[in-house]
Phi, psi and omega in degrees: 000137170269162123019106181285295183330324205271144163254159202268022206250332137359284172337297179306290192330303190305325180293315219256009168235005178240148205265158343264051184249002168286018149263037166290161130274164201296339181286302168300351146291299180322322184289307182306288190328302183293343175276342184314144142246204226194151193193106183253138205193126241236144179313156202038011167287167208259141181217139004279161170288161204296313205245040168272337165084219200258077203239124173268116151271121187260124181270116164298296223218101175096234167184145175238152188253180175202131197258128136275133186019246184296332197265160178273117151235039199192141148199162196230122174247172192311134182082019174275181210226092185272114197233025202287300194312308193279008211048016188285318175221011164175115200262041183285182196229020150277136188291151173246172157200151195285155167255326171230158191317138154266157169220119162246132175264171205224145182209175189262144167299331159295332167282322165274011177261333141331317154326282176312314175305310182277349176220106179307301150018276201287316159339294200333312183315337193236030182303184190277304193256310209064051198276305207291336175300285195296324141337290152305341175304313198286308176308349197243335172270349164251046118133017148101237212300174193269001188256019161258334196312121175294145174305329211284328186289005198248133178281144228291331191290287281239345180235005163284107149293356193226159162288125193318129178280103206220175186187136185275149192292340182297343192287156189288170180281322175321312229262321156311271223324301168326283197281013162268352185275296188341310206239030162068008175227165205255013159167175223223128180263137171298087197238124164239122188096204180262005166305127151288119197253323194192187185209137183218111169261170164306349190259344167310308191278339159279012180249336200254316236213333182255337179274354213240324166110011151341151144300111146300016180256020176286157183274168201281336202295311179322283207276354208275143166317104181250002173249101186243161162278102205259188174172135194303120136320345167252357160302170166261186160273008142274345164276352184278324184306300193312300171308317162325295145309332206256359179244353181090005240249195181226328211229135158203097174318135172243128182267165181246081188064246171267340195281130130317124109283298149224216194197127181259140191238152180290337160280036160247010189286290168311320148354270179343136186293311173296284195316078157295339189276338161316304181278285174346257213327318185290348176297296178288338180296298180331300224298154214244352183210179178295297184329319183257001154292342208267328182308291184308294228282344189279032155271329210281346163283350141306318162298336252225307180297303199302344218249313174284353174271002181252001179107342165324135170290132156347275188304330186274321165328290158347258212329320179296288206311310174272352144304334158325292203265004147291324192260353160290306175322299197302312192311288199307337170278307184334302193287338161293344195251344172280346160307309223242326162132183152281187215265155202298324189222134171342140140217175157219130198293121157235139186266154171248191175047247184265329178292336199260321198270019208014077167225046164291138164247197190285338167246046184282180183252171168248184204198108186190158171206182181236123186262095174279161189277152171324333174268033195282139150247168161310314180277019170266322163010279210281311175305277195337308183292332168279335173280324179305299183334335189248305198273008162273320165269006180253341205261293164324288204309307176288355192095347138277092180308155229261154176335115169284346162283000199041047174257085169205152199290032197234033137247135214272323167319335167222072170217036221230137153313148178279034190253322170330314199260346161316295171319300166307323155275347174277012174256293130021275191306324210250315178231061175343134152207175212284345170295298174314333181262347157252024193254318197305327170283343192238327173257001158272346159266052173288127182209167197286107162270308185203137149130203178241109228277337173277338151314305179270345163332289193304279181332328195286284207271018166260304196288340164332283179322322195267326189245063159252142143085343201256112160350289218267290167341280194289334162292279178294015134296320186293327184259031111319272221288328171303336186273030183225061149313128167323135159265117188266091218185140148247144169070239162287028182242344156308163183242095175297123168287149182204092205258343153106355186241307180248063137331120187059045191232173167239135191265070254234008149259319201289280180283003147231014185240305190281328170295313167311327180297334205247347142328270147354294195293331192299301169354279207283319173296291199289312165291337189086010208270162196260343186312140194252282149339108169328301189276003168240352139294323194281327192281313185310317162324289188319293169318334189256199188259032152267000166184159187264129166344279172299344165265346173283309179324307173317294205299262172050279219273332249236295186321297205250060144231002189247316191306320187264351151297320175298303187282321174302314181295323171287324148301346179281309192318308196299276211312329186272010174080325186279196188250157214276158175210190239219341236246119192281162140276136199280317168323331191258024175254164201260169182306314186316295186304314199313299190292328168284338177282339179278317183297315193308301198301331185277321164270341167299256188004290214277333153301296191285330192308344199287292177298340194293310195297311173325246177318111073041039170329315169297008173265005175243140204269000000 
């Protein structure tokens, strides 16, 4: 019943300036304003009330907070919408308290689902998920129209311009030779039949065939590559790059299914308009010393803005910048091992943390260790250790400032053999402890930079193996993954930091990136899955019974609309000359960011109450 007091044309005004009933239209705000009732709730009282039954509350007037203990993580000011009592976007049992008198106007949960029926629009608003919001979100924050759009998303088929140049393996090397001058290029794919059979560059033939005193009437096949790396014509370049780098490569045939299509190369990478991290990286391969890696590497806060005024996503970014900088590790190992002689024993570089999961921004820190072969001795030691020593100060030197935990391998504790690192996750795994579990974002995330790539394989699939399924082990990563909470909020409804250095700012990696991260990671640890990357654990999750389809899409969507507010802000920094940090002013996002970033924060919330309820976190203290 309405408010006799209330007029009713206040009412209307009050609708028609708050989202989402200003998208009603006018007949349908005028029909809600007579229906509203009015709830009036005196400072300190418990909100929502107990026995109101299935009732939305709009808040007018004054504000209710909602408490963690101590901490504020919630609070609703005039024009929020409370829809918890209908289940429309979330069906907790958290008590509110008023702080100072309140006024709410009030509808029945039926009415407003009637609502919701006749206009999508205003539905959208109260999806569930907030899948279709966070979606648009993402598309209107990474920079609008589709001809703004960075190259590095344009698919790898969209820049093979010519038909693949092949050659069969029986043909003589001469006869390559021959038909790589003819058509102007630096290798030749092998096929027999409709097979990709091999790959034979120019660099092939003076290393297999002219150094060695071969016949060049010999077949091209003797000399040709037979194990490659190939990639989907619907991939992008930035997933082409990535691979390019983490393999070394120059040449990567791009397939149709099983078909041959062409071959994409890193100077058609470097070329490219967009890919600028393409010429970096070929930058860094050139450099003959630390100095001019060092040199190469003060572009990359400069990639990082052209790649974000052009539209690039928040995930191609990560993938460019790390690709950067795997290809600064691999030079400083080159240049150390050209120095230092070779390495006594199989290893392997392997990067952690944000470097391991290409999620970099241009001032990340670093994270790495050395994974050694079982015939590692003590007196190999002094090598190993002078090389973590150079690529760790050539890597600081580049601008990745060195661990402040000192999880790198220039610490002898992740400097280890692999029976060693074995040791260390069934210790890790079998008796959780808080080292381990803050240890957990960077070795549990690993991935292979150089060196021999079957060292972290195997470990990988012991850990895989040991912690699916393991119960006691997988509660504490969830109540790990719990300590990065969301500030559940717009504007003045964030839970600000105030640390006395970032005051009033939001710490947009801590509380928001990272509760996704550690989310992810449970995911992939309870499934078993080998993945490194955030958005591919989350999608491989979606598959299994540790998330639901439609929630990976979201929590997806949620990563890269909160990742891609993180990269415009650390751009605005660049560009203004200072230096980039983590840390938003809640003032300089728009209503638009403010409420999808509130949608984001509402589905992290509503995902960890889900695992906490799983693993029974409150029970470990």
């Amino acid at each position: 019943m309405s408010d006799p007091n209330e007029p009713l044309a206040a009412r209307r005004t009050f609708l028609e300036s708050h989202r989402p009933f200003a998208l009603l239209n006018d007949g349908e705000r005028q029909a809600l304003a007579a229906r509203l009732g009015e709830l009036e709730l005196p400072g300190g009282a418990g909100f929502p009330p107990r026995d109101d039954g299935a009732t939305v509350y709009v808040l007018a007037a004054g504000n209710v907070e909602f408490r963690d203990g101590d901490r504020v993580v919630e609070r609703l000011e005039p024009g929020d919408v409370y829809t918890a009592r209908c289940q429309l976007i979330d069906a907790g049992s958290t008590v509110g308290s008023v702080g100072e008198a309140a006024r709410f106007y009030t509808l029945g949960c039926d009415a407003l689902r009637a609502l919701c029926q006749r206009s999508r629009e205003f539905a959208m608003h109260f999806n569930v998920a907030a899948r279709a919001r966070l979606r648009a979100a993402v598309v209107r924050a990474g920079g609008g129209s589709d001809v703004d759009v960075s190259t590095l998303n344009t698919a790898v088929g969209d820049v093979v311009q010519r038909e693949p140049v092949t050659i069969e393996p029986s043909a003589s090397i001469e006869a390559a030779a021959r038909r790589m001058t003819e058509n102007g290029v630096s290798a030749l794919l092998v096929v027999e039949g409709e097979r990709l059979a091999g790959l034979v560059t120019d660099r092939d033939m003076r290393a297999r065939c002219v150094s060695v005193g071969l016949p060049t009437s010999r077949p091209v096949g003797e000399i040709m590559t037979v194990s490659l790396q190939t990639i989907a014509r619907d991939a992008s370049l930035a997933e082409a790059l990535t691979r390019m780098t983490e393999h070394k490569l120059h040449h990567l045939p791009v397939m149709d299914g099983g078909r041959l299509v062409g071959m994409i190369t890193s100077t058609d990478l470097a070329r490219h308009h967009s890919a600028r991290s393409g010429y970096l990286v070929q930058a860094v391969r050139r450099a003959n010393n630390v100095d001019e890696l060092v040199a190469a590497s003060r572009r990359l806060p400069e990639l990082q803005l052209r790649l974000a005024d052009s539209g690039a996503t928040a995930a191609h970014i990560g993938e460019a910048v790390s690709a950067v900088t795997d290809a600064l590790t691999i030079r400083l190992i080159e240049l150390a091992e050209a120095d230092l002689g070779p390495a006594p024993v199989p290893f392997l570089w392997a990067a952690g943390g944000s470097q391991a999961r290409r999620e970099q921004s241009s001032h990340s820190d670093q994270d790495n260790a050395l994974i050694l072969s079982d015939d590692f001795r003590p007196e190999h030691d002094a090598y190993f250790a002078e090389l973590a020593r150079r690529v760790s100060d050539g890597l600081d030197a580049a601008g990745f400032i060195y661990c402040p935990g000192d999880a790198m391998a220039t610490n002898p504790e992740w400097r280890q053999p692999l029976a060693t690192w074995r040791r260390y996750f069934n210790k890790w795994i079998d008796s959780p402890q808080p080292k381990a579990l803050m240890l957990s974002s960077i070795f549990f995330d690993l991935r292979a930079v150089h060196g021999e790539r079957s060292l972290l394989e195997t470990l990988q699939a012991h850990v895989a193996e040991k912690s699916r399924g393991n119960g006691i082990f997988l509660a504490f990563m969830a109540a790990n993954a719990l300590t990065h909470r969301p500030p559940l909020g717009i504007f003045r409804q964030f839970v600000l930091v105030h640390d006395g250095k970032h005051d009033d700012t939001l710490d947009i990696k801590h509380r928001g990136i990272a509760p996704i991260t550690d989310l992810a990671r449970v995911y992939a640890l309870a499934a078993g899955l080998t993945a490194v990357n955030t958005t591919a654990r989350i999608r491989a999750a979606g598959q299994t019974d540790a998330l639901s389809r439609s929630g990976a899409e979201s929590l997806e969507d949620a990563l890269e609309f909160i990742a891609t507010l993180r990269i415009r802000h650390q751009a605005a920094q660049i560009r203004a000359g200072r230096k980039a940090d983590n840390y938003l002013v809640p003032e300089t996002l728009s209503s638009f960011e403010r409420e999808h970033l509130k949608d984001a924060f509402k589905l992290i919330k509503s995902l960890q109450e889900t695992i906490a309820g799983r693993y029974q976190t409150g029970r470990i203290a």
